[in-house]
C-alpha positions in Angstrom: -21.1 -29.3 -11.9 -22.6 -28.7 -15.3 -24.4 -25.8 -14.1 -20.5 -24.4 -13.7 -19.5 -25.2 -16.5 -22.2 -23.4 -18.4 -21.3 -20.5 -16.5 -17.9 -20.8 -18.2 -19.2 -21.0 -21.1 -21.2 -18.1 -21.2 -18.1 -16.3 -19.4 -15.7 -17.1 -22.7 -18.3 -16.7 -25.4 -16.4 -19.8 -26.8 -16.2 -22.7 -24.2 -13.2 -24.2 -23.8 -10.9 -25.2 -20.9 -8.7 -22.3 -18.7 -5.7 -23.9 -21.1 -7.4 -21.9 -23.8 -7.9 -18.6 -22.7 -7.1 -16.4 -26.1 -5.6 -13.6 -23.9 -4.0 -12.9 -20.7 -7.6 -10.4 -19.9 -10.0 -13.8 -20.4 -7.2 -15.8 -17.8 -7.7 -13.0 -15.8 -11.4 -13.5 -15.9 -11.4 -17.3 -15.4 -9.5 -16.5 -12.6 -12.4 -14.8 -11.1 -14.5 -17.4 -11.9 -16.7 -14.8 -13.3 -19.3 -14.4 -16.2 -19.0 -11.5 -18.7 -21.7 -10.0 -17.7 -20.5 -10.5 -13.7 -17.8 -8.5 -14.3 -18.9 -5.6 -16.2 -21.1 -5.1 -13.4 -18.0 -4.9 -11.1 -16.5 -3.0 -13.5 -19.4 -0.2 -13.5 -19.3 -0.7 -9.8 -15.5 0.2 -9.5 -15.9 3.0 -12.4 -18.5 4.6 -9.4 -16.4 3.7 -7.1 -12.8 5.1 -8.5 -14.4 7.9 -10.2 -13.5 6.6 -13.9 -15.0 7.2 -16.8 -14.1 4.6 -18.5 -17.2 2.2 -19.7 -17.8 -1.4 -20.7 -20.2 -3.2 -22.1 -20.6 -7.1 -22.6 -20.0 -7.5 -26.2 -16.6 -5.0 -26.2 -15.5 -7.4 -23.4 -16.1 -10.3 -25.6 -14.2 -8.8 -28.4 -11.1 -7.7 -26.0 -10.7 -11.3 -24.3 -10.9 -12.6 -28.1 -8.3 -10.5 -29.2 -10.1 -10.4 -32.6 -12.7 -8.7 -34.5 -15.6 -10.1 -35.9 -13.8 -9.7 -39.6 -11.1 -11.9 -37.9 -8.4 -9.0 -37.5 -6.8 -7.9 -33.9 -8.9 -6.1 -31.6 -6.5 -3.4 -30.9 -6.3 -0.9 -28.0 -9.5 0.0 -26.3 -10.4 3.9 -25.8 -7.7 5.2 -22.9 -10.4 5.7 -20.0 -11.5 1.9 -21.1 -8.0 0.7 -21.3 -7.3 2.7 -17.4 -10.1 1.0 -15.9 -9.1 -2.7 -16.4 -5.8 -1.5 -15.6 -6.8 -0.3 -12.1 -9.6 -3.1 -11.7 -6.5 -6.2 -12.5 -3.2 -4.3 -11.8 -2.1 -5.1 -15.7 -1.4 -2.9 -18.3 -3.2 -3.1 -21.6 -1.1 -4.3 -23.6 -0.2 -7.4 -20.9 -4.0 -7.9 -20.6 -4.7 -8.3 -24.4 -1.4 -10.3 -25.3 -1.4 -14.0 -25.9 -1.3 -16.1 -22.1 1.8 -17.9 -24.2 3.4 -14.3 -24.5 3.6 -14.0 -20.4 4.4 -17.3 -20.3 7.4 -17.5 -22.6 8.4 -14.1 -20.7 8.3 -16.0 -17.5 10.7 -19.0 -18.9 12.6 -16.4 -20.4 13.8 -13.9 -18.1 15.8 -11.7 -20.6 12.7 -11.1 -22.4 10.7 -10.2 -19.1 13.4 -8.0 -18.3 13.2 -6.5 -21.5 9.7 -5.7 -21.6 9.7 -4.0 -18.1 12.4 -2.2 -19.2 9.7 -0.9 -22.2 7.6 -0.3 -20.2 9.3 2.2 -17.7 10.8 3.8 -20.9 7.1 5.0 -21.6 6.6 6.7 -18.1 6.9 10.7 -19.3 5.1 14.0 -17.4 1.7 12.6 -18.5 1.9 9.0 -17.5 3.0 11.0 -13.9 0.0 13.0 -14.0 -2.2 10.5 -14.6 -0.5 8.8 -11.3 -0.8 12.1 -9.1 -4.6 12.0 -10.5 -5.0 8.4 -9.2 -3.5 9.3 -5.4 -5.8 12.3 -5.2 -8.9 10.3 -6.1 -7.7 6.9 -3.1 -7.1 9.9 -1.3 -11.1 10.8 -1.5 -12.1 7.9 -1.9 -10.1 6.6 2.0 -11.5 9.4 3.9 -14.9 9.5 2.8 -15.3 5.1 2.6 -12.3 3.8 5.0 -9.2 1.7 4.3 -11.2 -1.3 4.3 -12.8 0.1 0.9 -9.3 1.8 -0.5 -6.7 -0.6 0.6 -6.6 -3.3 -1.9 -6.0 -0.1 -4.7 -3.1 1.2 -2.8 -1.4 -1.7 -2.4 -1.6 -2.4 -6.4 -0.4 0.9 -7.5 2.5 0.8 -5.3 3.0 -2.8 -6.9 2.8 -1.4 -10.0 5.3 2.1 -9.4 7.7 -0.3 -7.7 8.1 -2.6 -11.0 8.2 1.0 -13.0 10.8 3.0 -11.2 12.6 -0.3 -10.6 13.5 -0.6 -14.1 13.3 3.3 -15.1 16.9 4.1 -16.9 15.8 8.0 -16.3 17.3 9.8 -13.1 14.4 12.1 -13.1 11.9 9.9 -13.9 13.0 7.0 -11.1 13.5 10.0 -8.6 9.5 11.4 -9.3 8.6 7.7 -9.2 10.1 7.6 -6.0 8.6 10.4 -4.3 5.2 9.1 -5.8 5.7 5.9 -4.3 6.4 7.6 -0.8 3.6 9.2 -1.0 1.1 6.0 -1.6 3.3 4.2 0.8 2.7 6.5 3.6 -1.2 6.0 2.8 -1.2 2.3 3.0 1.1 2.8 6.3 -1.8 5.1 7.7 -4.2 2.7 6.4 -3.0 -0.2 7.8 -2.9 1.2 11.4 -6.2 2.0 10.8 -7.4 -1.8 10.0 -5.3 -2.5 13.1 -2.7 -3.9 11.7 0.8 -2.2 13.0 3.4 -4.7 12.3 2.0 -4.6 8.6 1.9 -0.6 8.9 5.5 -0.6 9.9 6.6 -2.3 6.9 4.9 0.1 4.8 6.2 2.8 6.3 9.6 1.0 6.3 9.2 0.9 2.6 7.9 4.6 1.9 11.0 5.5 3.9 13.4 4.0 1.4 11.6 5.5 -1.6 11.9 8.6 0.0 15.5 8.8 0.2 15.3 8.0 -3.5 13.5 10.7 -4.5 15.9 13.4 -3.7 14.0 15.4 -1.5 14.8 15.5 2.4 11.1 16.4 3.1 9.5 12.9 2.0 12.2 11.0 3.9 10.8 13.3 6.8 7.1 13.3 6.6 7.5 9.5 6.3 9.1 9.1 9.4 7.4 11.6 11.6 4.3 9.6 9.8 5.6 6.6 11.2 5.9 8.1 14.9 1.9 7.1 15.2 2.7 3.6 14.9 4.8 3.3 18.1 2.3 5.7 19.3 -0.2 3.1 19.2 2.3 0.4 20.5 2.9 2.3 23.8 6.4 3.3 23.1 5.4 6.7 23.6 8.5 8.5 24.6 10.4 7.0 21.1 7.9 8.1 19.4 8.3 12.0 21.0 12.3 11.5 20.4 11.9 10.6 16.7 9.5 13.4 16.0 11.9 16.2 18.0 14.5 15.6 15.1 12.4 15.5 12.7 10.8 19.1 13.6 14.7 19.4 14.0 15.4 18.5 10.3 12.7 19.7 8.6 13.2 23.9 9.9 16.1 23.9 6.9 14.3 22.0 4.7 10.7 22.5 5.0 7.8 24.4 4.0 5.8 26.0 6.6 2.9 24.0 5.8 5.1 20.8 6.9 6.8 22.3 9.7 3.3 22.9 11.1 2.0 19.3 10.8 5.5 18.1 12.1 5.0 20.6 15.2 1.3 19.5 15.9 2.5 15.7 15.6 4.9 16.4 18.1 2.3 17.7 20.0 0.2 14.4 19.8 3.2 12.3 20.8 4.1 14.6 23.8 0.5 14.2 25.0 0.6 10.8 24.5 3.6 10.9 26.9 1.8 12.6 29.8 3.8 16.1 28.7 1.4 18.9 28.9 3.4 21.8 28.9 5.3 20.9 26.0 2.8 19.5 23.8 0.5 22.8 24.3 4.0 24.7 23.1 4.1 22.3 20.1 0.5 23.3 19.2 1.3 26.8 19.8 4.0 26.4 17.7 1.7 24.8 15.0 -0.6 27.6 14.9 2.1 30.0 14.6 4.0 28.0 11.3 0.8 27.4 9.7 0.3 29.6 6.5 -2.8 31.1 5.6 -3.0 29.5 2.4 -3.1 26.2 2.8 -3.8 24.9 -0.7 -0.7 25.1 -2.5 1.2 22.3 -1.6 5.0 21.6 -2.6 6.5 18.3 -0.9 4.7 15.5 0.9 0.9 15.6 1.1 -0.7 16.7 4.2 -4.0 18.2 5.7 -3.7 20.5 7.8 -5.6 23.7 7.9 -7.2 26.2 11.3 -10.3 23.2 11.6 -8.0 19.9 11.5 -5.3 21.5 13.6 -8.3 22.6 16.1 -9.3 19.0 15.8 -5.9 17.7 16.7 -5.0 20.1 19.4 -8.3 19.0 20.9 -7.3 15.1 20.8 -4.0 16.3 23.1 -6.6 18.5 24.9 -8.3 15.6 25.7 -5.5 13.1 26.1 -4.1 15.3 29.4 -8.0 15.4 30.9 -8.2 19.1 30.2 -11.6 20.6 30.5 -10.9 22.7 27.5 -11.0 19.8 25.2 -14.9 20.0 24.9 -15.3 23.4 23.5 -12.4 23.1 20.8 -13.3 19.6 19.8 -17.2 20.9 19.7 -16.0 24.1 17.3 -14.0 22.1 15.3 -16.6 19.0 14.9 -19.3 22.1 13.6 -16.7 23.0 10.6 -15.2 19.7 9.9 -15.8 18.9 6.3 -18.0 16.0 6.7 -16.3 13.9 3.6 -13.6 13.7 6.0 -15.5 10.1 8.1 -12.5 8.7 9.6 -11.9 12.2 11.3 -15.1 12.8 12.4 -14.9 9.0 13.8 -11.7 9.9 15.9 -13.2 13.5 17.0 -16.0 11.8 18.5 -14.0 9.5 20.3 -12.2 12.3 21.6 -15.3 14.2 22.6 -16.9 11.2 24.4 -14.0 10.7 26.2 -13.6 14.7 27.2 -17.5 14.9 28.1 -17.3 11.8 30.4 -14.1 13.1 32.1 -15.7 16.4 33.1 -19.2 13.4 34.3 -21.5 14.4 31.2 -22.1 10.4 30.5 -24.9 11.1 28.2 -23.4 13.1 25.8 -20.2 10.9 26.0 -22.5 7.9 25.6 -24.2 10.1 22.5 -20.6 10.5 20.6 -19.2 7.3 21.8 -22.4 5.8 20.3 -22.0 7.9 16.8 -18.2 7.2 16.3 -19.2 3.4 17.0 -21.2 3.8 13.8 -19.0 5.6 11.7 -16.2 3.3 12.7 -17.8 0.2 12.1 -19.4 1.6 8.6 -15.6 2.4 7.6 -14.0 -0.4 8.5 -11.9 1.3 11.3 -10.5 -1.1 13.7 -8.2 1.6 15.4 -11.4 3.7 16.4 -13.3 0.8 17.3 -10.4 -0.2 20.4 -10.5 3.2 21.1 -14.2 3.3 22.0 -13.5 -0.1 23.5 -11.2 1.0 25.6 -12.8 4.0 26.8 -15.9 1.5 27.7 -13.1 -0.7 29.6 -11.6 1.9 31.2 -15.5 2.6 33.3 -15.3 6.1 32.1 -18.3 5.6 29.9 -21.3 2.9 29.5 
């Protein structure tokens, strides 16, 4: 017991009880039962991680969780790639973290202040605070598909947190409506995510929730893309032939108000689902129809995010190859595995599934048991539960041991 206490100690440079903590970022701290030095190292560790620049060292953190200066005068602000990473590592702003614990407190007993201050806060969201937001997707966005949702999650689920509370209380029809679409955008993420960790009930919601902002934001195509998004949940579920109906309209919806880039992930979705469904003619015409939409540059991108470019729609016309047992399968899943950017881990988890399950239909068990065997690894290493049934089920099924 004393030994924890000293740890405290050394954690506050001041002793004390949790009573005392100076300022809401040294609460924070005893929360995590940590030492100073404990989490600077996380915080180098998530500045890796996350890509920030932002730096910290043990006697800045001492001064920011005293609020002072040595001369006895307030700390102030920390330098903005500083003041970003603590916001990112404990889902506060700056200014929260460095106020008085008394401050959040009284704005908890008094609502109108609370509400007043979130109010503030939303007012300050302008084209640069939305940049900075964009800039935070792209790098989860990296940082999902190289590491897994189990490494990525517990950020998304934050910044939608923290977007919510923003465009909640933004006054601004422009500003709430880009808030909106950015909050689609991370809710469609965690919704992907969250199937991927195996959880669909929690994956619905999310999707649920993207949907909503969606319709917020103005533009027809978000409110789409989430939906035909959410068309791989009840995939997974079995309910294969809702999932082809919701997807039909929206392919039907988004012809008058969709890029082509869209239109030819909505199409090769459709195609997945209609695979899914034991439809081979049509989901070979939805492919078809893919390939045909799809613009040759694929780079500029105006509406929802997706990726989708000739390798990843080879790659996903090979899962429906595969899906219907035809022989084909190998050779565009093979082509496609050769080019596939190899950031891209969850992919080249599910293309191996896919592989190992064409090679053992067509009774080449040793290179199915040579994929199955490599998207086990990259699976497990990523934290992907959906890929890991899938190879389980493949093994259950006797069609590869």
């Amino acid at each position: 017991m004393g030994s924890l206490n000293a740890e405290r100690g050394k954690m506050t440079a001041g002793g004390g009880t949790d009573d005392m903590s100076r300022t809401v970022l040294e609460m924070k701290l005893r929360e995590r039962n940590q030492t100073l030095a404990e989490f600077v190292e996380d915080a180098e560790r998530f500045a890796r991680r996350f890509g920030e620049p932002g730096t910290l060292s043990v006697r800045h953190l001492q001064r920011l969780i005293s609020g002072r200066k040595p001369d006895g005068s307030p700390v102030g602000r920390p330098r903005p790639a500083t003041a970003r990473l603590l916001e990112r590592m404990l889902g506060l702003e700056i200014g929260e973290l460095l106020s008085s614990p008394d401050t959040v407190r009284g704005s908890a007993e008094d609502p109108d202040a609370e509400l007043r201050q979130r109010l503030s806060a939303a007012r300050r969201v302008n084209a640069d605070v939305l940049t900075l937001l964009h800039g935070q997707l792209s790098s989860v966005r990296r940082l999902d598909r190289e590491l897994g949702a189990s490494t990525a999650h517990e950020e998304v689920a934050t910044k939608i947190r923290q977007i919510a509370r923003l465009r909640s209380h933004s006054l601004t029809s422009d500003v709430r409506g880009r808030l909106a679409a950015l909050l689609a955008e991370f809710g469609t993420l965690a919704g992907w995510q969250r199937l991927d960790m195996g959880s669909v009930h929690d994956s619905w919601q999310f999707y649920e929730q993207a949907k909503a902002a969606a319709r917020e934001s103005g533009d027809e195509a978000f409110e789409v893309h989430c939906l035909a998004e959410q068309a791989f949940v009840l995939i997974d579920v079995g309910e294969t032939g809702s999932a082809v109906d919701l997807l039909c309209a929206a392919e039907r919806q988004a012809r008058r108000l969709a890029g082509r880039l869209l239109r030819a992930w909505l199409a090769a979705a459709h195609g997945e689902a209609l695979a899914a469904d034991g439809q081979r003619s049509a989901s070979l015409l939805a492919f078809d129809r893919a390939a045909a939409l799809l613009p040759t540059d694929v780079s500029a991108v105006d509406g929802p995010y997706v990726v989708l470019d000739p390798v990843h729609l080879a790659r996903w016309r090979g899962h429906a190859l595969a899906r219907i047992g035809e022989p084909e399968a190998v050779s565009v899943l093979s082509t496609a595995l050769s080019r596939l950017d190899p950031t891209f881990t969850r992919a080249e988890a599910a293309l191996r599934v896919d592989l190992a399950t064409a090679f053992v239909a067509m009774g080449e068990h040793e290179e199915g048991r040579a994929h199955a065997a490599r998207a086990r690894a990259l699976a497990v290493e990523i934290g992907s539960v959906r890929q890991q049934r899938r190879i389980a089920q493949l093994i259950a099924s006797g069609r590869e041991d």
